[in-house]
PQR file with spaces between the fields and no chain letter, atoms N, CA, C, O and H, PARSE charges and radii, in Angstrom:
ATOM       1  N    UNK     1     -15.018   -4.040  -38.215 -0.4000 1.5000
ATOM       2  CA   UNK     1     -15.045   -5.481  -38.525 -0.0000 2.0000
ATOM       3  C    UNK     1     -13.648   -5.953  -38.914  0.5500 1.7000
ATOM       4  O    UNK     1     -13.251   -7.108  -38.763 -0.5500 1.4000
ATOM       5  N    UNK     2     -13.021   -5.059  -39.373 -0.4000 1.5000
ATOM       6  CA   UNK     2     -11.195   -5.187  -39.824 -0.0000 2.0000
ATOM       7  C    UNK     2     -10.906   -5.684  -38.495  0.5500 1.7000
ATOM       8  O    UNK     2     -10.918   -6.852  -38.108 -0.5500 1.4000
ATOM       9  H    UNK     2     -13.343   -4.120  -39.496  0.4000 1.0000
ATOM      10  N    UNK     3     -10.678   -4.760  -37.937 -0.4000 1.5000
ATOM      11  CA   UNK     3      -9.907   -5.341  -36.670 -0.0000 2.0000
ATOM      12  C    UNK     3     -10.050   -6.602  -35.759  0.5500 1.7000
ATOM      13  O    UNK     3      -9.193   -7.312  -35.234 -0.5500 1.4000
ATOM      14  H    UNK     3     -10.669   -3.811  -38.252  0.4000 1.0000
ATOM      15  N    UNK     4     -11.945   -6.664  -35.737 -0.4000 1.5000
ATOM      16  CA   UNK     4     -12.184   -7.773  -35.387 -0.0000 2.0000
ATOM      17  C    UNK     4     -11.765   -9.314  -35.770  0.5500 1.7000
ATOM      18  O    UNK     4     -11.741  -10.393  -35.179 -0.5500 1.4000
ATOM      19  H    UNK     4     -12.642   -6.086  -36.163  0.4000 1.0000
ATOM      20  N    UNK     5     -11.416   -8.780  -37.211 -0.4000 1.5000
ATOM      21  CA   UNK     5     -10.946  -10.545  -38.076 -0.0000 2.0000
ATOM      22  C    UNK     5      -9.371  -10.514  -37.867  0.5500 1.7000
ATOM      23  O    UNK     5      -8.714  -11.553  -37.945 -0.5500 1.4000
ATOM      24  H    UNK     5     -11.435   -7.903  -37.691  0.4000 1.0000
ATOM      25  N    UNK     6      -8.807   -9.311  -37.606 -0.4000 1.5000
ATOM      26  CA   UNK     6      -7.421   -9.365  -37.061 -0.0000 2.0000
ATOM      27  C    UNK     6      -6.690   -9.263  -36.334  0.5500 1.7000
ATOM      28  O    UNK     6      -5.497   -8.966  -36.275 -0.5500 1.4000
ATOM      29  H    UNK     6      -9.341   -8.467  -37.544  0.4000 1.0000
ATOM      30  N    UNK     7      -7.436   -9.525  -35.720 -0.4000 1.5000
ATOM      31  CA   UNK     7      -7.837   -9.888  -34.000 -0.0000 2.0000
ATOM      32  C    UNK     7      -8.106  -11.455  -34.040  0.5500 1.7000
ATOM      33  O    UNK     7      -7.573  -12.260  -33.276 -0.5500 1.4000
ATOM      34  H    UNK     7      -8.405   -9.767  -35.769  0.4000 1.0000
ATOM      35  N    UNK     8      -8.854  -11.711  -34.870 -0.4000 1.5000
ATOM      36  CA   UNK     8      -9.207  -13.012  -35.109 -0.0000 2.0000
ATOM      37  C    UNK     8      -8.035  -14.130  -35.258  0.5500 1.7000
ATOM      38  O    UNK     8      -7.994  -15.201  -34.653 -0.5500 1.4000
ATOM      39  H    UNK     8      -9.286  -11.058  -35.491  0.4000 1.0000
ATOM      40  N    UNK     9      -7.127  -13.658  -36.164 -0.4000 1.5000
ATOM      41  CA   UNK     9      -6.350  -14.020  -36.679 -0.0000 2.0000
ATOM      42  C    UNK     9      -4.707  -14.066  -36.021  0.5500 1.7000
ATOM      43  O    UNK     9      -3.709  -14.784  -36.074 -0.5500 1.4000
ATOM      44  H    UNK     9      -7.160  -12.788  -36.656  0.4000 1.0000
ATOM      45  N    UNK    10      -5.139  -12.894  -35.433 -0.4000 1.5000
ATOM      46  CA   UNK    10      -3.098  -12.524  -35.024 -0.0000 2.0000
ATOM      47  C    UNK    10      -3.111  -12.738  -33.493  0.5500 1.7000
ATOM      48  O    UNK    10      -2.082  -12.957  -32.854 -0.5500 1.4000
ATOM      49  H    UNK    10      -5.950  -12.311  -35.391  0.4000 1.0000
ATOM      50  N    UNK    11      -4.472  -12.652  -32.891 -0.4000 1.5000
ATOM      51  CA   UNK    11      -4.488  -12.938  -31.109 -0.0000 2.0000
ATOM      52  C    UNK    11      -4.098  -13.749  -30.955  0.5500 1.7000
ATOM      53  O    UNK    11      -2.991  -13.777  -30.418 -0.5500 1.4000
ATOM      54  H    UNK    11      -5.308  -12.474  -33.410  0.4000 1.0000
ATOM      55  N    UNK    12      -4.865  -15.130  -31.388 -0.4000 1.5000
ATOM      56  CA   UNK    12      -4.875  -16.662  -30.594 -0.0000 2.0000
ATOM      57  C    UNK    12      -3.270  -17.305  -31.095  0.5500 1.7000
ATOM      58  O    UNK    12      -2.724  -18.236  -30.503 -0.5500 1.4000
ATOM      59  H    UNK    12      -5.764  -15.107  -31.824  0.4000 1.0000
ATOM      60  N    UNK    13      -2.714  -16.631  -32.227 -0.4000 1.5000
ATOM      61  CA   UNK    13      -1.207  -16.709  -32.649 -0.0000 2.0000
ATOM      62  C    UNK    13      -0.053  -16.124  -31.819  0.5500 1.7000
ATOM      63  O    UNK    13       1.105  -16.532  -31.913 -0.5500 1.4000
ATOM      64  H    UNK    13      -3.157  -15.875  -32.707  0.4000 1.0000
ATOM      65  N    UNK    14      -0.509  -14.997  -30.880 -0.4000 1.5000
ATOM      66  CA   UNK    14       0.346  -14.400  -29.895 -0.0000 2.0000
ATOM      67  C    UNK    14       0.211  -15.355  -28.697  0.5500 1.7000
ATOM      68  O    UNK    14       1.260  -15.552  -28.084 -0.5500 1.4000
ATOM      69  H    UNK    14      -1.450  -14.666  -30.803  0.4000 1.0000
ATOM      70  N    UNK    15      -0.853  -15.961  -28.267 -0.4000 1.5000
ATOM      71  CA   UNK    15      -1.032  -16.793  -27.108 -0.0000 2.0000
ATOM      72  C    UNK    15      -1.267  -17.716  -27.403  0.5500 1.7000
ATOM      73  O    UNK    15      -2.149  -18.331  -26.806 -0.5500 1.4000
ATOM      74  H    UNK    15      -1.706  -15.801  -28.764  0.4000 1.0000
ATOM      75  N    UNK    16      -0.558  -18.299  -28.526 -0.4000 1.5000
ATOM      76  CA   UNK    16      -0.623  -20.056  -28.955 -0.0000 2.0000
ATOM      77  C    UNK    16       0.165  -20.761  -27.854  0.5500 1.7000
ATOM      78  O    UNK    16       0.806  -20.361  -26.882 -0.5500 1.4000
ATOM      79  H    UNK    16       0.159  -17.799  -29.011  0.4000 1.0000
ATOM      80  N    UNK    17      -0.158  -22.119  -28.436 -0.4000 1.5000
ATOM      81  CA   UNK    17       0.520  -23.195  -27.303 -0.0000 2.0000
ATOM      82  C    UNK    17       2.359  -22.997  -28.157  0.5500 1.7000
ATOM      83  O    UNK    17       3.427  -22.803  -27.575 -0.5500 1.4000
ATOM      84  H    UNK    17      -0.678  -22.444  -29.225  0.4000 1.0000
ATOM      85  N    UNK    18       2.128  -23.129  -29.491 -0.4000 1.5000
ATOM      86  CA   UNK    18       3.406  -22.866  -30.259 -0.0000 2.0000
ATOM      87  C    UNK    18       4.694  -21.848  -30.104  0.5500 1.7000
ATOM      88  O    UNK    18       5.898  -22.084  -30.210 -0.5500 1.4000
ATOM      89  H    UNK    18       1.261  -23.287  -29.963  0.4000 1.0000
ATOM      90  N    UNK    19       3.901  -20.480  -29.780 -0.4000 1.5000
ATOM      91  CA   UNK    19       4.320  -19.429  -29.945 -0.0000 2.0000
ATOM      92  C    UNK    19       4.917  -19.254  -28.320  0.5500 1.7000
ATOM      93  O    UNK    19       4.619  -19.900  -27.316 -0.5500 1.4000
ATOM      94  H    UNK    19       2.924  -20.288  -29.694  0.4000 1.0000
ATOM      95  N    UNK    20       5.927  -18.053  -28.505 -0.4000 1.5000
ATOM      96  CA   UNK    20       6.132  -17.512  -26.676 -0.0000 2.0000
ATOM      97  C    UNK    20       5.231  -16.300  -26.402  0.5500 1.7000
ATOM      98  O    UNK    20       5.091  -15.467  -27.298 -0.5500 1.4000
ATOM      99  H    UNK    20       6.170  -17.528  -29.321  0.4000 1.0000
ATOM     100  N    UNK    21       4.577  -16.140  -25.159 -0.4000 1.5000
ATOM     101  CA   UNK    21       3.275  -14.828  -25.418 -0.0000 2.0000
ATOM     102  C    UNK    21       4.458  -13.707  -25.125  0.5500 1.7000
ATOM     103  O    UNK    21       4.162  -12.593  -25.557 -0.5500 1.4000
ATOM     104  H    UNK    21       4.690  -16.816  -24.432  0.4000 1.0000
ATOM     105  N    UNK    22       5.729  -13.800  -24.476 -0.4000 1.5000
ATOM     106  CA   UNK    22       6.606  -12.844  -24.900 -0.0000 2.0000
ATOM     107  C    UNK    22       7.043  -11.856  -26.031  0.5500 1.7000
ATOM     108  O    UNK    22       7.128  -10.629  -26.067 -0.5500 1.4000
ATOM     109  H    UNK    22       5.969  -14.705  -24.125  0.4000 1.0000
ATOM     110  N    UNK    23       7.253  -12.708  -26.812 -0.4000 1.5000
ATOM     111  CA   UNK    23       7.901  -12.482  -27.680 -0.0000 2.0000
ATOM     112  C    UNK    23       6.379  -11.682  -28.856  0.5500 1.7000
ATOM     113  O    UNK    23       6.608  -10.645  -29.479 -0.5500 1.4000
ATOM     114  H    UNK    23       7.184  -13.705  -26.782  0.4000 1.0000
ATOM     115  N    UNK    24       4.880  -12.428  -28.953 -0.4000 1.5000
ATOM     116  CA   UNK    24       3.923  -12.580  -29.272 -0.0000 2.0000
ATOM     117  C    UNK    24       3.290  -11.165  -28.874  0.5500 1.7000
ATOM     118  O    UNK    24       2.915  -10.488  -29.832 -0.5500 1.4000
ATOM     119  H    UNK    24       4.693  -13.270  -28.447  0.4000 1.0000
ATOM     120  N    UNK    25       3.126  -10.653  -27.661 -0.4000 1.5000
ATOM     121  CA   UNK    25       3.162   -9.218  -27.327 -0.0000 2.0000
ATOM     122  C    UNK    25       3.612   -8.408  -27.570  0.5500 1.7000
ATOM     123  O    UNK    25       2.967   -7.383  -27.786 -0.5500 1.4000
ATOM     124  H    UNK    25       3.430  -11.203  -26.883  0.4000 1.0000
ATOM     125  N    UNK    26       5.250   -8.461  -27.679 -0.4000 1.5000
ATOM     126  CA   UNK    26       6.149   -7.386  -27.745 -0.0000 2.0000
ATOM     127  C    UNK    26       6.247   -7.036  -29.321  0.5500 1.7000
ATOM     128  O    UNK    26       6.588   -5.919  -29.710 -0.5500 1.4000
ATOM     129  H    UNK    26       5.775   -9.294  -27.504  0.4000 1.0000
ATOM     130  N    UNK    27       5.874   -8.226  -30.291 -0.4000 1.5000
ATOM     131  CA   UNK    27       5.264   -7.525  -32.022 -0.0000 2.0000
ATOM     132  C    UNK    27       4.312   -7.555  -32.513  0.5500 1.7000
ATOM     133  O    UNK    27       4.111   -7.367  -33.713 -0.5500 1.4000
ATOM     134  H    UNK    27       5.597   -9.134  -29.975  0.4000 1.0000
ATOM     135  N    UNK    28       2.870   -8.000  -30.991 -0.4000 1.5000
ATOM     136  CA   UNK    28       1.565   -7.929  -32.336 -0.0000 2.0000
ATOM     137  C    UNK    28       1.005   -6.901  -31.571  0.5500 1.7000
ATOM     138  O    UNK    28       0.076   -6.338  -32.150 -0.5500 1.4000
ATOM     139  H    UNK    28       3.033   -8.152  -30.016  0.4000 1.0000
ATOM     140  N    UNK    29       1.397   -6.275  -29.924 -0.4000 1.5000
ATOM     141  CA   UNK    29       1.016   -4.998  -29.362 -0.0000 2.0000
ATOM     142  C    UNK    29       0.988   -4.075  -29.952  0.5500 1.7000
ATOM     143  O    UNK    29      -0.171   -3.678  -30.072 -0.5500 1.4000
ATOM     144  H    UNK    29       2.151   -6.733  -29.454  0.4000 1.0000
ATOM     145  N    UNK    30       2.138   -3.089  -30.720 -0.4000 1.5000
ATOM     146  CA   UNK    30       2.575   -2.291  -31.454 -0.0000 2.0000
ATOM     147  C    UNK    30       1.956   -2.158  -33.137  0.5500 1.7000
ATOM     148  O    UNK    30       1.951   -1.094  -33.756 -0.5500 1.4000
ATOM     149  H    UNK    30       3.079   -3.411  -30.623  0.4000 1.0000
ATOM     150  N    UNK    31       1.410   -3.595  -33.739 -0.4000 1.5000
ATOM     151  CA   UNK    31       0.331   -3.567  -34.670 -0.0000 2.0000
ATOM     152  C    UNK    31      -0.793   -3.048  -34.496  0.5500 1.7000
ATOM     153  O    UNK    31      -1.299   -2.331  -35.359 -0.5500 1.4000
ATOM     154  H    UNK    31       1.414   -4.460  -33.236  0.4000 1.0000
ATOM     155  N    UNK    32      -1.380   -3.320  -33.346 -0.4000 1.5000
ATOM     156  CA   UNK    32      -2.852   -3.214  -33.136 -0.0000 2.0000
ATOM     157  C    UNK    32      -2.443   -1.508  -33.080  0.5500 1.7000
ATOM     158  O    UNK    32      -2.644   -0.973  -34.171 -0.5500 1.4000
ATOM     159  H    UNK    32      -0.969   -3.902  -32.645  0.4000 1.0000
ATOM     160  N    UNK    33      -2.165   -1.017  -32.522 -0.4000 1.5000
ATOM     161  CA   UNK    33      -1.835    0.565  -32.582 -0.0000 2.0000
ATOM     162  C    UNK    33      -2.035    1.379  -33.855  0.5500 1.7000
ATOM     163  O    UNK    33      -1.915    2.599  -33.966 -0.5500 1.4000
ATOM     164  H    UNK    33      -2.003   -1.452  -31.636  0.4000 1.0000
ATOM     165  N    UNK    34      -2.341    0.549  -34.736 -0.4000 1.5000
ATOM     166  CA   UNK    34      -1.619    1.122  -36.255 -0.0000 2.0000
ATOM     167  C    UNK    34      -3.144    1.382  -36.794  0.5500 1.7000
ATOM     168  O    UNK    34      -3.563    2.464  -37.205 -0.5500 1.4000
ATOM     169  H    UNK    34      -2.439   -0.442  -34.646  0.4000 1.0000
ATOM     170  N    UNK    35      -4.005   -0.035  -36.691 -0.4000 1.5000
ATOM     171  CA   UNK    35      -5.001   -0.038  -37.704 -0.0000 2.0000
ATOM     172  C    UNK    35      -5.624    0.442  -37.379  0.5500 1.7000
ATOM     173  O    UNK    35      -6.249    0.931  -38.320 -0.5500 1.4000
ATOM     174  H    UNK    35      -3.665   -0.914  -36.357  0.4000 1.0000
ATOM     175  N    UNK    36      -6.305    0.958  -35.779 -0.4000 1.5000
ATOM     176  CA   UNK    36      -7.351    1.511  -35.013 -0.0000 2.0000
ATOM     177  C    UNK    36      -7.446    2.773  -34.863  0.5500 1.7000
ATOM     178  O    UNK    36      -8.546    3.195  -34.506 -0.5500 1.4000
ATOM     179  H    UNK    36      -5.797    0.561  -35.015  0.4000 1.0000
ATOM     180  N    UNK    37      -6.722    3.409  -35.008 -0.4000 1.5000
ATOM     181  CA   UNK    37      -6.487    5.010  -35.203 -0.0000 2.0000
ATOM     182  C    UNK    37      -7.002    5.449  -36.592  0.5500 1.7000
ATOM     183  O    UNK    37      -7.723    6.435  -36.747 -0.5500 1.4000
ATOM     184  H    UNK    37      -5.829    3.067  -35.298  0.4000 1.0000
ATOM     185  N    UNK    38      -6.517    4.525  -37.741 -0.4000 1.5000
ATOM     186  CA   UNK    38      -6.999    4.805  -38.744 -0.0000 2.0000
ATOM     187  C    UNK    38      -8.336    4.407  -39.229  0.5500 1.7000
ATOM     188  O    UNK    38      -9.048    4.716  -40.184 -0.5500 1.4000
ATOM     189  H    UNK    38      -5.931    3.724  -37.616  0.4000 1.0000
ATOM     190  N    UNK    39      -8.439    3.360  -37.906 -0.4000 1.5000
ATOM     191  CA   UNK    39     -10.278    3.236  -38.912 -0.0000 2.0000
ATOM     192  C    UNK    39     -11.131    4.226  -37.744  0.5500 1.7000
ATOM     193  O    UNK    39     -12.338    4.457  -37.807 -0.5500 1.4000
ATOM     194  H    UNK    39      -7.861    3.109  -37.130  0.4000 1.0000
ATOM     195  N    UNK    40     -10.284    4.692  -36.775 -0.4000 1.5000
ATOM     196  CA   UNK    40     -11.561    5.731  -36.122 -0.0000 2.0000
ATOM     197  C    UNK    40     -11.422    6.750  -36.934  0.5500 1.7000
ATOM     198  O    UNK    40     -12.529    7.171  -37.269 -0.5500 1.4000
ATOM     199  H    UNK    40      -9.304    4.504  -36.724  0.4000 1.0000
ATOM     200  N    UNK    41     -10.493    7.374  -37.430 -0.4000 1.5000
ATOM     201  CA   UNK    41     -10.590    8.699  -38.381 -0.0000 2.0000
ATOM     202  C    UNK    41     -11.287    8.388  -39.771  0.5500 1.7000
ATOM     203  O    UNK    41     -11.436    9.285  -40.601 -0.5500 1.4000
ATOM     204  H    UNK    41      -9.594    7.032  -37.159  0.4000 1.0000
């Protein structure tokens, strides 16, 4: 459910109308890596 709300939160901010999805990928890709490993263990 973590991930899901931060997912919630940090997705639609990487592919905002505001944001570049460049730039938006290349530092919220490398997050998602972090929390999901640790909530499968």
């Amino acid at each position: 459910s973590l991930v899901a709300q931060w997912l919630g939160r940090h997705a639609p901010n990487a592919g905002g109308p505001g944001s570049v999805p460049g730039q938006g990928t290349r530092s919220h890709m490398p997050q998602l890596r972090v929390p999901m490993p640790q909530l499968r263990s």
